[in-house]
C-alpha positions as CSV (number, residue, x, y, z in Angstrom):
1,X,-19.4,-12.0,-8.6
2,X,-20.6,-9.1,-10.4
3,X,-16.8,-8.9,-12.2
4,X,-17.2,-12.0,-12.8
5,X,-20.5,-11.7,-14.3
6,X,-19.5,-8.6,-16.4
7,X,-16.7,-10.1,-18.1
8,X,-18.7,-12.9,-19.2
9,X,-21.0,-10.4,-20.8
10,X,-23.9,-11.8,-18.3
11,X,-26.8,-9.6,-16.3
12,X,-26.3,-10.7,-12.4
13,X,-29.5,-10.2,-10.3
14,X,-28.3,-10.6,-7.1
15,X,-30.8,-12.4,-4.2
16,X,-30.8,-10.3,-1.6
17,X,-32.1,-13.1,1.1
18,X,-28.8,-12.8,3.1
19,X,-28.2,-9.6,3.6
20,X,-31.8,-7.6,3.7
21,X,-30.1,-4.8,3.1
22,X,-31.1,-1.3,1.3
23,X,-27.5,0.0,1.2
24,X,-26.0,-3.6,0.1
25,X,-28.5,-3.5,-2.9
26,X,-27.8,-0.1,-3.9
27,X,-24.2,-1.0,-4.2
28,X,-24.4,-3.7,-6.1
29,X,-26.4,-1.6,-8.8
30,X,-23.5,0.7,-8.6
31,X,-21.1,-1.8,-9.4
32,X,-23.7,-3.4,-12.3
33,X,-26.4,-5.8,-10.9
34,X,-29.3,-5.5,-12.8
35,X,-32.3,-5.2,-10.8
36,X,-32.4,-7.5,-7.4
37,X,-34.3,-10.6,-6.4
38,X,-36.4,-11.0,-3.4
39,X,-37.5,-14.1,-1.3
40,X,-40.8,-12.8,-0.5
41,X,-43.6,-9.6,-1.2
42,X,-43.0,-8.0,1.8
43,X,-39.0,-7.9,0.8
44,X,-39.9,-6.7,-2.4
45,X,-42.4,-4.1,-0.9
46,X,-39.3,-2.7,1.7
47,X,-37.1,-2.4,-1.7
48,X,-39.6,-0.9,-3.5
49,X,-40.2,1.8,-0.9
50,X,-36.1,1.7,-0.3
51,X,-35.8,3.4,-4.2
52,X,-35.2,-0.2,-5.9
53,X,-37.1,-0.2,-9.6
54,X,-36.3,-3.7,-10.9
55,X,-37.5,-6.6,-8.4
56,X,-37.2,-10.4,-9.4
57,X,-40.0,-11.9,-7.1
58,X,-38.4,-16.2,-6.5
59,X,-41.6,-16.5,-4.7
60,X,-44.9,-19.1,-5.5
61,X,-47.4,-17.7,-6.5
62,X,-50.1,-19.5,-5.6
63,X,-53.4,-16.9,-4.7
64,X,-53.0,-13.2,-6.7
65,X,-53.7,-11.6,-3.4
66,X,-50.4,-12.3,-1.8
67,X,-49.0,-10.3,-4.5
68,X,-51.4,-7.3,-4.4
69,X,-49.7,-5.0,-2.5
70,X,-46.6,-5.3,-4.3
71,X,-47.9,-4.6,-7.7
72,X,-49.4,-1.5,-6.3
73,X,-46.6,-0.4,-4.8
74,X,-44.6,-0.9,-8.2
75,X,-47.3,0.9,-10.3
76,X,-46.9,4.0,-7.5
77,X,-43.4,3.7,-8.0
78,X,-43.0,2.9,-11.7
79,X,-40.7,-0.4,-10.8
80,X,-40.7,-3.2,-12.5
81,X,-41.9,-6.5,-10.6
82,X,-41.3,-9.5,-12.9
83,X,-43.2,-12.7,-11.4
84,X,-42.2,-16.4,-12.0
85,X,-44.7,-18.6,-13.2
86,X,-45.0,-22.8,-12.9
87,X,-47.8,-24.4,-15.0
88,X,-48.1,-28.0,-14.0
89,X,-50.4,-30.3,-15.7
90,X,-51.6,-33.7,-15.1
């Protein structure tokens, strides 16, 4: 994917969901990925610890709190956490 990806000029984020693993993201940096994306905080927070400095949270966020501890932990760490954000009116 990430060949693919590179050829077509394109950043590839990869999700890690699957494979939850440290060495697996690592390797796909090698290779290109920029930066990962994480299901939850708490897989973010294991990354973040794990050395990763560019986390894509695909997570609601509904109450600030749930994301509290992973913002610390990217301000300790200088890593970026990028959040997604749904404004729904009506």
């Amino acid at each position: 994917m990430q060949q693919k990806a590179s050829r077509a000029g394109v950043a590839l984020r990869p999700h890690i969901k699957t494979h939850k693993s440290l060495f697996i993201a690592r390797r796909q940096r090698e290779l290109g990925a920029n930066g990962i994306t994480v299901s939850k905080p708490s897989e973010g927070e294991v990354f973040i610890r794990g050395g990763e400095r560019d986390i894509l949270l695909a997570y609601p966020v509904i109450r600030a709190e749930s994301v509290a501890t992973l913002l610390q932990l990217a301000t300790q760490h200088q890593a970026k956490a990028t959040l997604i954000v749904d404004a729904q009116h009506g």
